[in-house]
N, CA, C and O atoms as a GROMACS GRO file, in nm:
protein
  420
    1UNK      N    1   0.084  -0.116   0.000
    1UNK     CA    2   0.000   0.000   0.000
    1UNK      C    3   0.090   0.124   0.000
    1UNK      O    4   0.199   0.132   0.056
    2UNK      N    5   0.037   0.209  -0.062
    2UNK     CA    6   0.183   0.364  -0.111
    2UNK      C    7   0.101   0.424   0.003
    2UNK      O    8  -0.007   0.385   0.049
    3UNK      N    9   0.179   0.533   0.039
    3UNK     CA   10   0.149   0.612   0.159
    3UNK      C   11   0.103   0.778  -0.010
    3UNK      O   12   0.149   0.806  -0.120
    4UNK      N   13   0.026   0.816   0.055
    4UNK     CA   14   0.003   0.953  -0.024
    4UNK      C   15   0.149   1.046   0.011
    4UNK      O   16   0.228   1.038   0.105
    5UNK      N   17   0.143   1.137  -0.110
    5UNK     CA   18   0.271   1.249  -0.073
    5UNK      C   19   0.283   1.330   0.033
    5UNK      O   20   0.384   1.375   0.086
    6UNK      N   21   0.124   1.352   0.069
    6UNK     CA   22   0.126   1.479   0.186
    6UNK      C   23   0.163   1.384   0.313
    6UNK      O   24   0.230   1.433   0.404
    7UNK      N   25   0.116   1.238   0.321
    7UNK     CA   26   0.145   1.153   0.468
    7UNK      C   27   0.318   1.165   0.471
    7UNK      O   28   0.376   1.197   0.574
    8UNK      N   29   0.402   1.130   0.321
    8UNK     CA   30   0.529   1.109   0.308
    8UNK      C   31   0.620   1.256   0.381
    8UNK      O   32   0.692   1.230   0.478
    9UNK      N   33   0.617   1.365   0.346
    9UNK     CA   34   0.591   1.471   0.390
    9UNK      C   35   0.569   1.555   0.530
    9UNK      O   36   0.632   1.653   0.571
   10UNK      N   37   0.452   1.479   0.591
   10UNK     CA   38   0.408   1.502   0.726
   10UNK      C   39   0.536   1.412   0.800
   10UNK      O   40   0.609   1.457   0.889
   11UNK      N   41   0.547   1.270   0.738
   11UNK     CA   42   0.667   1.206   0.811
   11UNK      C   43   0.808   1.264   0.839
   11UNK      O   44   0.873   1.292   0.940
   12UNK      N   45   0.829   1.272   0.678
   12UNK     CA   46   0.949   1.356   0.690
   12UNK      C   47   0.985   1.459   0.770
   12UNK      O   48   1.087   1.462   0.839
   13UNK      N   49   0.882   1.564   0.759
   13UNK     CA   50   0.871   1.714   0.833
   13UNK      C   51   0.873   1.638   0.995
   13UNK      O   52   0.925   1.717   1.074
   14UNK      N   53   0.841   1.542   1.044
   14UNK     CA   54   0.846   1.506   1.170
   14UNK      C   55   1.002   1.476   1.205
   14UNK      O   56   1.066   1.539   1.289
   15UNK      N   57   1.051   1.366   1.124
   15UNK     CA   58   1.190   1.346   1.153
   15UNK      C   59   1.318   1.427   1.171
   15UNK      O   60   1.423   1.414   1.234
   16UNK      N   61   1.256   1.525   1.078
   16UNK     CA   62   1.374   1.626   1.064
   16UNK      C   63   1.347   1.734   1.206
   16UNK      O   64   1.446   1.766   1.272
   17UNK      N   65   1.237   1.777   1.238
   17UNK     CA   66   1.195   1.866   1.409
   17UNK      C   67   1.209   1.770   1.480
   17UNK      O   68   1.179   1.808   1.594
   18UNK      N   69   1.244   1.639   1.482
   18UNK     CA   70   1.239   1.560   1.605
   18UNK      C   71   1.340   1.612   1.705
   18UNK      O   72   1.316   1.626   1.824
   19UNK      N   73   1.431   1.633   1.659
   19UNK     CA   74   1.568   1.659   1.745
   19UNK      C   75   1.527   1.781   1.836
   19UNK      O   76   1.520   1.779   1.959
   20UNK      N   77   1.493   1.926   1.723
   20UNK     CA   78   1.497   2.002   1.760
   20UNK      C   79   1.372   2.074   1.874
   20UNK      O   80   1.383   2.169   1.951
   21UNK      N   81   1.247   1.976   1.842
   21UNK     CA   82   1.162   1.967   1.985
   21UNK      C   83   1.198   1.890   2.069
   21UNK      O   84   1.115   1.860   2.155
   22UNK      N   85   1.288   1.851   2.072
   22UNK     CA   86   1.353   1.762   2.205
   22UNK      C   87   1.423   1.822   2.264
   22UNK      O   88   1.427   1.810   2.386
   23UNK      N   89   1.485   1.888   2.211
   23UNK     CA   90   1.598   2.043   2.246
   23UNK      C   91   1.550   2.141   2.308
   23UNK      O   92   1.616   2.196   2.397
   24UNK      N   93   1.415   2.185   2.272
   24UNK     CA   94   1.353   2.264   2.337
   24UNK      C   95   1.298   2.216   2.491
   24UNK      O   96   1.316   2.259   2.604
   25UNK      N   97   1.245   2.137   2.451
   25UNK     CA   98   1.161   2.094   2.597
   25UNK      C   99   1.290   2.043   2.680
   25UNK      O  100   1.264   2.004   2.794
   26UNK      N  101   1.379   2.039   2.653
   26UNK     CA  102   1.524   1.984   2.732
   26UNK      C  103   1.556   2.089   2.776
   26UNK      O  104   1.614   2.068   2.882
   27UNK      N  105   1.550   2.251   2.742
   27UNK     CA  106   1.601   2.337   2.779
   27UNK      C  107   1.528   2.404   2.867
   27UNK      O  108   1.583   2.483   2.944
   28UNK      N  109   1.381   2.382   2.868
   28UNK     CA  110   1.312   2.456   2.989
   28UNK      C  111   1.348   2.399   3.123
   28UNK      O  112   1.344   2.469   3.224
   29UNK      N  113   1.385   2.266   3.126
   29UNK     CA  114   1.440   2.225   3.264
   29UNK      C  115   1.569   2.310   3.356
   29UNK      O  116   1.681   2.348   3.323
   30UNK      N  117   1.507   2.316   3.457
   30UNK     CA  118   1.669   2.410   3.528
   30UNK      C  119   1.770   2.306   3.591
   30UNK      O  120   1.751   2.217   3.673
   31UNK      N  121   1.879   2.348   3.526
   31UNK     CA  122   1.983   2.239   3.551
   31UNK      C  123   2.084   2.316   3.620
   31UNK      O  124   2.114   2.424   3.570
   32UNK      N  125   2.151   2.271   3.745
   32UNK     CA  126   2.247   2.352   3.803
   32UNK      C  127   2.359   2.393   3.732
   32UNK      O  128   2.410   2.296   3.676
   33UNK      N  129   2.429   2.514   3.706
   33UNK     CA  130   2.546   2.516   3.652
   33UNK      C  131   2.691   2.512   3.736
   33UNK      O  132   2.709   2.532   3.856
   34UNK      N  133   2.776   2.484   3.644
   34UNK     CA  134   2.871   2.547   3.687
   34UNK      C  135   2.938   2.657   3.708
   34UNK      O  136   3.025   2.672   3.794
   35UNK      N  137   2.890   2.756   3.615
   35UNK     CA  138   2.972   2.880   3.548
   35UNK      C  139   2.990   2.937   3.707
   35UNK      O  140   2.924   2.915   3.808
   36UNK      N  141   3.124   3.030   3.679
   36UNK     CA  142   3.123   3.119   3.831
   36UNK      C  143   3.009   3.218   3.821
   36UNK      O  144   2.939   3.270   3.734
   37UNK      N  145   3.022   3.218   3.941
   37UNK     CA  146   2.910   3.379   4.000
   37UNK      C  147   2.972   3.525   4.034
   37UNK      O  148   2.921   3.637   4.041
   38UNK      N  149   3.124   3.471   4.053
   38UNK     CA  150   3.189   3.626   4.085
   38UNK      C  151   3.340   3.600   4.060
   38UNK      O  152   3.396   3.490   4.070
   39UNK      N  153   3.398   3.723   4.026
   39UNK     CA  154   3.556   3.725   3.962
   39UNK      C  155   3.650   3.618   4.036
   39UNK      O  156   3.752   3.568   3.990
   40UNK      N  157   3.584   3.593   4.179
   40UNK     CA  158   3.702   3.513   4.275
   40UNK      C  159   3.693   3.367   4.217
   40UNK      O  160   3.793   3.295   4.203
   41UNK      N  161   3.559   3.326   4.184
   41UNK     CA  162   3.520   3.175   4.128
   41UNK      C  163   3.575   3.167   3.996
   41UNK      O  164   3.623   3.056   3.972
   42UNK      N  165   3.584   3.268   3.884
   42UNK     CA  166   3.593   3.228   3.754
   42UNK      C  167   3.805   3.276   3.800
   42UNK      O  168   3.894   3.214   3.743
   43UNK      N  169   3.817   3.324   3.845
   43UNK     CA  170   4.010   3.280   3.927
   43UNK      C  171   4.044   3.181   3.897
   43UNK      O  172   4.119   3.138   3.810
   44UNK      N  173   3.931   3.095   4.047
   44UNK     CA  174   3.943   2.964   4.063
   44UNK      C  175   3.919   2.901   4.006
   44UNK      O  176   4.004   2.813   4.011
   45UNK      N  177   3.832   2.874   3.928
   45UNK     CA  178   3.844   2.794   3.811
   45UNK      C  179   3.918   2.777   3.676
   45UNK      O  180   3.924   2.682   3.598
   46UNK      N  181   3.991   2.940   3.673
   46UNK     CA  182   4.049   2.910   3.583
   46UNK      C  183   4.239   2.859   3.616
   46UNK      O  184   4.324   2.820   3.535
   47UNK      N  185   4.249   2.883   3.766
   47UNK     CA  186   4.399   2.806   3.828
   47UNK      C  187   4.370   2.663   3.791
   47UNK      O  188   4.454   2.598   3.728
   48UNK      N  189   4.245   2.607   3.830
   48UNK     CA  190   4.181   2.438   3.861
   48UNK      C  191   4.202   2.405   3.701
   48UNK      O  192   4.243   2.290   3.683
   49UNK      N  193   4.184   2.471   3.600
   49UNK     CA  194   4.198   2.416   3.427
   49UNK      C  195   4.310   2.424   3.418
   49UNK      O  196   4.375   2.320   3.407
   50UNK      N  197   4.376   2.549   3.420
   50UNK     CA  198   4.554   2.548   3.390
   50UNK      C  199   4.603   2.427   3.479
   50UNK      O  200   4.627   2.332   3.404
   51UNK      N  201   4.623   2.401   3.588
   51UNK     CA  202   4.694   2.303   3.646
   51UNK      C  203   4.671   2.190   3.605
   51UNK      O  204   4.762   2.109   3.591
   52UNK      N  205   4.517   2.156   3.572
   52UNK     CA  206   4.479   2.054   3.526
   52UNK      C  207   4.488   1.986   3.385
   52UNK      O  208   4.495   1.867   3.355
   53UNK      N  209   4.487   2.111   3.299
   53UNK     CA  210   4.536   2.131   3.152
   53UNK      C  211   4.703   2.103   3.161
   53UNK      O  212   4.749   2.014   3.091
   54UNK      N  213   4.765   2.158   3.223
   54UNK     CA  214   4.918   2.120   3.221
   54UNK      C  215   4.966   1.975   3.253
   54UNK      O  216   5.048   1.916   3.184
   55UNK      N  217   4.902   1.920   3.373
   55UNK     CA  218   4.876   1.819   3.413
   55UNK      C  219   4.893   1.704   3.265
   55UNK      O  220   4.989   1.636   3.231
   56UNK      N  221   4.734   1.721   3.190
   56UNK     CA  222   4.718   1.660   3.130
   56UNK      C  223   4.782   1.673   3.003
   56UNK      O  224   4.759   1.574   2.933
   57UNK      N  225   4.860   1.767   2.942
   57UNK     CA  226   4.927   1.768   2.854
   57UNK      C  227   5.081   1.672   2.850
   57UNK      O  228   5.122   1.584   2.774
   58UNK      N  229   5.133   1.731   2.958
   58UNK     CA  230   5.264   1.642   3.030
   58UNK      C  231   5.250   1.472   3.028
   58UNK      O  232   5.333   1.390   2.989
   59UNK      N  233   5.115   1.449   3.082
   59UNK     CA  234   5.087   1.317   3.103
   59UNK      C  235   5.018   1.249   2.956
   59UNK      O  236   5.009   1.126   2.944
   60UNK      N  237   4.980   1.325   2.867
   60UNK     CA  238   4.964   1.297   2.718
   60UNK      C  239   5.093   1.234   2.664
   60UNK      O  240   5.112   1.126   2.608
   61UNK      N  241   5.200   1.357   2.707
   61UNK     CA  242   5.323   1.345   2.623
   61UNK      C  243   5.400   1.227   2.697
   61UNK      O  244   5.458   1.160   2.612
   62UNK      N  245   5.414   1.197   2.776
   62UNK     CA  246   5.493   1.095   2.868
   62UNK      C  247   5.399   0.970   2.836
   62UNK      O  248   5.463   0.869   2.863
   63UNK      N  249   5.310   0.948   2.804
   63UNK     CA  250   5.248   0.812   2.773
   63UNK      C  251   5.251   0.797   2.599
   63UNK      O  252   5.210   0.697   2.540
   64UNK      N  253   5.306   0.911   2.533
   64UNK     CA  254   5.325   0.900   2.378
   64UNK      C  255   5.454   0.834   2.368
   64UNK      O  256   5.474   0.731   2.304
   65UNK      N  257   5.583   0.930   2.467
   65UNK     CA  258   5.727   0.867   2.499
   65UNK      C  259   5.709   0.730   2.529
   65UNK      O  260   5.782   0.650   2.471
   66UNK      N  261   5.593   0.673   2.638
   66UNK     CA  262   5.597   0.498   2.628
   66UNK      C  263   5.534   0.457   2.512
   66UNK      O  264   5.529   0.335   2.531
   67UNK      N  265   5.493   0.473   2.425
   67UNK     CA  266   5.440   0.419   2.343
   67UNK      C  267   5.508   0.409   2.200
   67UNK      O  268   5.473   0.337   2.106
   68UNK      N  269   5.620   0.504   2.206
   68UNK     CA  270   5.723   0.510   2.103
   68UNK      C  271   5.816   0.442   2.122
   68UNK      O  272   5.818   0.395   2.236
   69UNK      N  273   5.940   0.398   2.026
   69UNK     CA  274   6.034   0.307   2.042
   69UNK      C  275   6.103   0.408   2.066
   69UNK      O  276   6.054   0.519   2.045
   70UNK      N  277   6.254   0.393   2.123
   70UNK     CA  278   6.342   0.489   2.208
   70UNK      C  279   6.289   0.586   2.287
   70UNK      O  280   6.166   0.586   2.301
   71UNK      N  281   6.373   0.692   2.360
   71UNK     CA  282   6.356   0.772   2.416
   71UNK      C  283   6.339   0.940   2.299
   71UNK      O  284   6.425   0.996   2.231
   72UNK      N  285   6.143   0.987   2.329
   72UNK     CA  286   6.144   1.098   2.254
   72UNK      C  287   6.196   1.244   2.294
   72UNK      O  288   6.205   1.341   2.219
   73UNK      N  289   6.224   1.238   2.423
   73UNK     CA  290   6.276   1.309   2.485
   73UNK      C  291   6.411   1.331   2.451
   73UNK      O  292   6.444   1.450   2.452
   74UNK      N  293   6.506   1.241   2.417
   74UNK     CA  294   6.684   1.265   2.398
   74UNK      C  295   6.670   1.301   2.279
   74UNK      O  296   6.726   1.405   2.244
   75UNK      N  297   6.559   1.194   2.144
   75UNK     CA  298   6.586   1.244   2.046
   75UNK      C  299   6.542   1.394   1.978
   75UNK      O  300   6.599   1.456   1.888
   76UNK      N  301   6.410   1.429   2.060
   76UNK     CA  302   6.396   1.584   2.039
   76UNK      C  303   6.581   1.651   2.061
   76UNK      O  304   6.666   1.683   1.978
   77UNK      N  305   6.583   1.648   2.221
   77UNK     CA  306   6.715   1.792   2.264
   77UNK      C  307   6.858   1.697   2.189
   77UNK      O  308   6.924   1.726   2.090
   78UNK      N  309   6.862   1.644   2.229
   78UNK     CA  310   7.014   1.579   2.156
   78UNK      C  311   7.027   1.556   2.038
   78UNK      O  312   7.128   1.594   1.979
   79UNK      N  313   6.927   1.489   1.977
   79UNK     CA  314   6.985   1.435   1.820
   79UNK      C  315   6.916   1.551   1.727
   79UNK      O  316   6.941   1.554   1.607
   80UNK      N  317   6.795   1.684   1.810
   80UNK     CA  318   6.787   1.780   1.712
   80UNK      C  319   6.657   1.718   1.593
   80UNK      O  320   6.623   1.773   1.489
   81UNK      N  321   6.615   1.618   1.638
   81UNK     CA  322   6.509   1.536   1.571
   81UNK      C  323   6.346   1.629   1.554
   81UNK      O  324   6.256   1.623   1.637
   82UNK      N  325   6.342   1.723   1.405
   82UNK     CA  326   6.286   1.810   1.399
   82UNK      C  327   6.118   1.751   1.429
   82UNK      O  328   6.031   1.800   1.500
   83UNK      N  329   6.118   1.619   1.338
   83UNK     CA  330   6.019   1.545   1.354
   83UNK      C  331   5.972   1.509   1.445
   83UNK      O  332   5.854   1.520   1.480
   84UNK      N  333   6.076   1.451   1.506
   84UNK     CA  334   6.016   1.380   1.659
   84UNK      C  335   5.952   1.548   1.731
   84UNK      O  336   5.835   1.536   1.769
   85UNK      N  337   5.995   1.655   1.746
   85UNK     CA  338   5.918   1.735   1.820
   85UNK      C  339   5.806   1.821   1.724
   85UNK      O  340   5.751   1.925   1.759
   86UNK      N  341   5.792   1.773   1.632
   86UNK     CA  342   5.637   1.832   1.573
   86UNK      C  343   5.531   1.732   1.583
   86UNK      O  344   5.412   1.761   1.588
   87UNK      N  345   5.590   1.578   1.586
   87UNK     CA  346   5.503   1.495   1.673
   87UNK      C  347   5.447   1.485   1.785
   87UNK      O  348   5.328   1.457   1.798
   88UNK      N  349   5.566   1.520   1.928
   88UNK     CA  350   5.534   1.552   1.987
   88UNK      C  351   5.442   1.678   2.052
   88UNK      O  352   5.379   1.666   2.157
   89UNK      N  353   5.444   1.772   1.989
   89UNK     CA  354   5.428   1.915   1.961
   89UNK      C  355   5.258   1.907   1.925
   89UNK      O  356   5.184   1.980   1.991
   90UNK      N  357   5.189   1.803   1.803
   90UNK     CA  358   5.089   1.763   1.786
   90UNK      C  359   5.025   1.705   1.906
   90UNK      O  360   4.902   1.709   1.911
   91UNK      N  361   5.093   1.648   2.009
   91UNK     CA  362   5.009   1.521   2.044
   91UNK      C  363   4.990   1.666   2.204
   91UNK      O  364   4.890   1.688   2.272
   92UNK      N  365   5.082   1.711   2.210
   92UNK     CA  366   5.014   1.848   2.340
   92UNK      C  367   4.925   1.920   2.284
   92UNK      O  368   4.818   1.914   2.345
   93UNK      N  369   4.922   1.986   2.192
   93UNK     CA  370   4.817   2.062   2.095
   93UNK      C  371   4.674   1.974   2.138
   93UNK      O  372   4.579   2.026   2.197
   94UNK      N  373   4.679   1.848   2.100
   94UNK     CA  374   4.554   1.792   2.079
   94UNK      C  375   4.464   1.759   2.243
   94UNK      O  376   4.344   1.746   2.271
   95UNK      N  377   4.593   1.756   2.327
   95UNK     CA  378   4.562   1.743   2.487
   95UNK      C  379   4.494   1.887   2.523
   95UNK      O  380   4.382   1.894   2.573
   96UNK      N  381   4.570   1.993   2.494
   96UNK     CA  382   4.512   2.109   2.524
   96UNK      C  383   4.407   2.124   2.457
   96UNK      O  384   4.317   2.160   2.532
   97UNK      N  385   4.360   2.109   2.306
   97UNK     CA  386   4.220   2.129   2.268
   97UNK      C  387   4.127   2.079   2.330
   97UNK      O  388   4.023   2.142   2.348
   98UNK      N  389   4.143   1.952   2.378
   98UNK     CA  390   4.034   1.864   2.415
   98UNK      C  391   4.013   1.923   2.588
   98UNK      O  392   3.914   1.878   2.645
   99UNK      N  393   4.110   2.027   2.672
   99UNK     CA  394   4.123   2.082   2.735
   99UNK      C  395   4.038   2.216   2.769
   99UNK      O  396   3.962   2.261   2.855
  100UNK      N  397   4.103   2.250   2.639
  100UNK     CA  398   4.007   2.414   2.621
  100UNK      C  399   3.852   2.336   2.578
  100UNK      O  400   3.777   2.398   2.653
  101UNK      N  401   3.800   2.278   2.534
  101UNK     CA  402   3.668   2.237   2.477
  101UNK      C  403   3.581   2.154   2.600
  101UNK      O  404   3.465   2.130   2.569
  102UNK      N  405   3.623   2.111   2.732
  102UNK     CA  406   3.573   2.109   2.828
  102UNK      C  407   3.550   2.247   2.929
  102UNK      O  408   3.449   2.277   2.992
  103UNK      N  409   3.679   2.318   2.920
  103UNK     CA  410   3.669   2.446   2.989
  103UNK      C  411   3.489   2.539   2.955
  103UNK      O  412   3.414   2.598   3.033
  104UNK      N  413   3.479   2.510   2.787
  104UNK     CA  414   3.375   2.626   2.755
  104UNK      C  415   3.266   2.543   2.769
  104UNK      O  416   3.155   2.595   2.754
  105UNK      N  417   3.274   2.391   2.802
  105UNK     CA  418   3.122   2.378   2.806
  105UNK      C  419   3.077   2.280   2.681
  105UNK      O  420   2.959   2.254   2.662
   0.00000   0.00000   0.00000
């Protein structure tokens, strides 16, 4: 049995607002935030990301060094290994994005 064009239509037009009435009625709910309330909180929160962002960059790069053959550390400063530190160089970049992109939410 064919469905008429206007039923095909009405479906469609449903699938495609599905998301976006779900979005809505998701947003009238009050959900606690985080954001600060005053200059001393958004401080503190932003010491708690840097430390934590540094943290996690360091500990990115030191689990890339185990995961590589030799030491990436000697061959960056000693052997001058341009590669090895734009690899490395990538893999902090990508720690800090994923860093900054929790910070905003």
């Amino acid at each position: 049995m064919k469905m008429p064009l206007a039923a095909c239509r009405l479906v469609a037009t449903l699938l495609l607002c599905a998301p976006s009435l779900l979005a809505a009625t998701a947003e009238t709910t009050a959900s606690p935030t985080w954001h600060p309330q005053s200059l001393g909180q958004a401080i503190a929160n932003m010491l708690i990301f840097a430390a934590l962002g540094i943290a996690a960059a360091v500990i990115g790069y030191k689990i890339l060094d185990k995961c590589t053959p030799g030491d990436l550390t000697k061959e960056i400063l000693e052997n001058k290994n341009i590669a090895a530190a734009i690899v490395a160089a990538a893999v902090i970049l990508g720690v800090c994005l994923i860093v900054a992109a929790a910070m905003i939410g």
